[in-house]
N, C-alpha and C positions, 0 to 999 in steps of 0.2 A: 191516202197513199201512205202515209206515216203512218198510219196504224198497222197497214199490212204490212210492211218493213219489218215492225217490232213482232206481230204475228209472226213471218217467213224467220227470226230470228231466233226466238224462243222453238219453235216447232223443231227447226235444225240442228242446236245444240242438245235437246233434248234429247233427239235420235240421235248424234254423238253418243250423249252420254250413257244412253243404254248398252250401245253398240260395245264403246268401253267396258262397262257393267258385265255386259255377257261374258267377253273374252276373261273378265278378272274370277269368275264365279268357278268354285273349285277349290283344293288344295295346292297349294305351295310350301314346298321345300326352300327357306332362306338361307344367305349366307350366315355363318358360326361367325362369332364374335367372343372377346376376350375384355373381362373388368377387372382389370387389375387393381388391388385393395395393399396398396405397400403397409400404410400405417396400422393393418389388421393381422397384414402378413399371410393372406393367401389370397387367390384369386378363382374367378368365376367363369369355365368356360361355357357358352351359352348356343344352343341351338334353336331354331324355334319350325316350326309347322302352323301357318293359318289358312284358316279355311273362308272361303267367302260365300255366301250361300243368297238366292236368287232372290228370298225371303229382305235382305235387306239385314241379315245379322253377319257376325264372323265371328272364329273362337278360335285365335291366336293359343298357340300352347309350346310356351319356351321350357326346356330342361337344363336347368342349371347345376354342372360337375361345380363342386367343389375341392380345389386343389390347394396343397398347405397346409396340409395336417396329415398325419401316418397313414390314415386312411380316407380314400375317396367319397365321399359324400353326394349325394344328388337329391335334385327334387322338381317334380315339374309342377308348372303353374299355367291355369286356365284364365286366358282374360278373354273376358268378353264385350259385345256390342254391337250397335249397327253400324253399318259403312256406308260409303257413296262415294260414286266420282260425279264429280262437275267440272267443266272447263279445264281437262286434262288432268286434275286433280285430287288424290286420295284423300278425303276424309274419315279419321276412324273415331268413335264414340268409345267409351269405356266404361262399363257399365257393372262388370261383376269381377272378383279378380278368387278366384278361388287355387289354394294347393289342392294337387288330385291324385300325388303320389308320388313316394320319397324312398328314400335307400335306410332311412330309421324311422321309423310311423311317428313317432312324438312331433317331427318335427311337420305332418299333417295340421295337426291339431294346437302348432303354437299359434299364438296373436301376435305374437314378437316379429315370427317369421312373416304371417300373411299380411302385418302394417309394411316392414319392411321394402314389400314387394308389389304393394300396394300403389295403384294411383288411379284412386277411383275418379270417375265423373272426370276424366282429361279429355281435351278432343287433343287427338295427333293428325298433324296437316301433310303431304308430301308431293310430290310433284311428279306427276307421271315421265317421266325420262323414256321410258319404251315397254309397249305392253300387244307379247302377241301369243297366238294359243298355250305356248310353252314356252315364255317369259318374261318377267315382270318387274322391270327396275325401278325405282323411286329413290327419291331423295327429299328425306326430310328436312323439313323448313327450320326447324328451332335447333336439330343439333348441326345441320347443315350436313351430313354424311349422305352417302347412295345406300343401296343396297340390290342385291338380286335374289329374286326367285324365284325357281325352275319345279311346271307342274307336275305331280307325282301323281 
């Protein structure tokens, strides 16, 4: 009887978790965010676009304005990896972090820029808050903020 118990439990979560899976697979439109950098004296306004793909990969791609200097600056950033939900749960991998294009090409091809922005091999954890065809809240664990977003 215990055994089937833990059977009927694994089998159910499972099917959760894909059912989750399905609903998250797609592009999302996140909320914009702002880093303020006082001590450097400009700041970073940040938008991002990921993707979650059926395959089990996603490719996050945030566009970072550069504000604080005469003129505006940008450059966007491809991170990538695999995802998974379990137990209401966003798990994301991090796996490749590549720039894929910027407002000045040099700063493509800095290592300055790409450490900076860098965090490879991180798993980010967050907590499903509410997830349905065209919306997807979370809240990360480590910086303890939500976020939303809406599928495009």
């Amino acid at each position: 009887m215990r055994k089937l118990l833990v059977l009927f439990y694994i089998i159910t979560t499972s099917v959760y978790a894909s059912q989750k899976e399905s609903l998250a697979i797609g592009k999302w439109s996140c909320d914009p965010y702002t880093i303020n950098t006082v001590a450097e004296g400009f700041s970073l306004d940040v938008t991002h676009i990921v993707e979650y793909r059926s395959d089990g990969t996603s490719t996050d791609i945030h566009t970072f304005k550069i504000r604080g200097f005469e003129d505006t600056m940008w450059f966007k950033v491809a991170y990538s990896g695999p995802w998974k939900i379990e137990n209401n749960v966003l798990i994301e991998g991090l796996e490749s972090t590549l720039i894929i294009d910027a407002s000045i090409p040099e700063l493509m091809h800095s290592e300055e820029m790409l450490e900076a922005v860098s965090f490879e091999e991180k798993e980010f954890i967050s907590d499903i808050l509410d997830l349905t065809k065209s919306k997807f809240t979370t809240k990360d664990r480590e910086l303890d903020e939500s976020g939303t977003c809406i599928k495009v």
